[in-house]
N, C-alpha and C positions, 0 to 999 in steps of 0.2 A: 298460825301460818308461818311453814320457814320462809325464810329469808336466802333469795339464790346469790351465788357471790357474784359479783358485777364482771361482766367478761375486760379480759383488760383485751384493748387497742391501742396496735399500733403502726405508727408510719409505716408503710413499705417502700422499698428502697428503689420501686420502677422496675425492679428484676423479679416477678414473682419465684423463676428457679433459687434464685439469690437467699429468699428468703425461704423457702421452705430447705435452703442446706445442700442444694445440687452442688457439687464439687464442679462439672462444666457448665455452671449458671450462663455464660457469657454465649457459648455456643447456645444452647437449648433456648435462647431468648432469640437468638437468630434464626434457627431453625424455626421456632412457631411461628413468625411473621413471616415467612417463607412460605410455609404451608397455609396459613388466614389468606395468603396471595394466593395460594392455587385455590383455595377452598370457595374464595369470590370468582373467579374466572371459570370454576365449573358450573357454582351455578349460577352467575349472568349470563354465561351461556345455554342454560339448561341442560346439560351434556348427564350421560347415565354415566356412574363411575366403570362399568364398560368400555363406554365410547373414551372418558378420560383416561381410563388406564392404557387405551390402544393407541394413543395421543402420544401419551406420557413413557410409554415403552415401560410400562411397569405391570404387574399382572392386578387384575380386579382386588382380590384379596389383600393384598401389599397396600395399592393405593387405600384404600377401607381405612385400614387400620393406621395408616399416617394421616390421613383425615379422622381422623378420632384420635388424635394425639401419641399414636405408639410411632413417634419418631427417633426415638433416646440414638438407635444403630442406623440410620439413613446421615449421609454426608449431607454435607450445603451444599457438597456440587451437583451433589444429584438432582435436590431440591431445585436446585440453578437451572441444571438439565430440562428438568421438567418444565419451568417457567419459559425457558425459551423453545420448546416443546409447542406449548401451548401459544406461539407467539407474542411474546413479549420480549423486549430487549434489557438485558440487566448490565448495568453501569455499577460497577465496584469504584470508588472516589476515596482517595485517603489524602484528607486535610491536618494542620494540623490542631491540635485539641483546645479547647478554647479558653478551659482554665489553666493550660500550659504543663500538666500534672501526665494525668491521664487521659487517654482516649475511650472513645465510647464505637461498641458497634450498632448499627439502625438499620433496617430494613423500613423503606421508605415507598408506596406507592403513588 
C-alpha cells in the first residue's frame, strides 16, 4: 500500500484573496462582505433576484453573477449603491489602527 504524502497546512492570513495571490487582496475582501450583505438581505427577504435586481438598479444577469462571486469589475460603490438600494444605511468610520502600523478594511453588519 503506498503511502500519500501528508498535505501541508497552513495558517491563513484572514484574507483568503491574500492568500491565494490577488494583487487587489484588500479590495476583493471588501467587496465579498459587501455582496454576503446583499446576498442575506435578499434572502431574509425572500426577494426573486428579479425583484432584487429591479431594487438594486442592476439587471437580473449582472446581479446572478455577483451573487456567485463574479465581482472582480463591480466598484464598492456600487455595491454601497445597492445596500442602500435595498435600505440600509452605510457608515464608512476611519479610526486610527490599533497596532499603530497598519490599518485594516472591515465590512461590518
Amino acid at each position: 500500500m503506498r503511502r500519500k504524502k501528508p498535505i501541508e497546512v497552513r495558517e491563513g492570513s484572514g484574507n483568503v484573496y491574500a492568500d491565494l495571490g490577488f494583487r487587489d487582496s484588500g479590495a476583493m475582501k471588501i467587496k465579498a462582505g459587501l455582496v454576503t450583505k446583499i446576498q442575506e438581505i435578499v434572502t431574509e427577504r425572500q426577494l426573486t433576484q428579479t425583484a432584487a435586481a429591479r431594487i438594486t438598479g442592476l439587471s437580473q444577469p449582472r446581479l446572478s453573477a455577483i451573487l456567485r462571486g463574479h465581482f472582480h469589475n463591480v466598484s464598492e460603490r456600487k455595491l454601497l449603491t445597492c445596500l442602500t438600494a435595498l435600505g440600509q444605511d452605510v457608515e464608512i468610520v476611519v479610526k486610527p489602527a490599533r497596532n499603530g502600523r497598519h490599518g485594516s478594511l472591515t465590512v461590518a453588519a
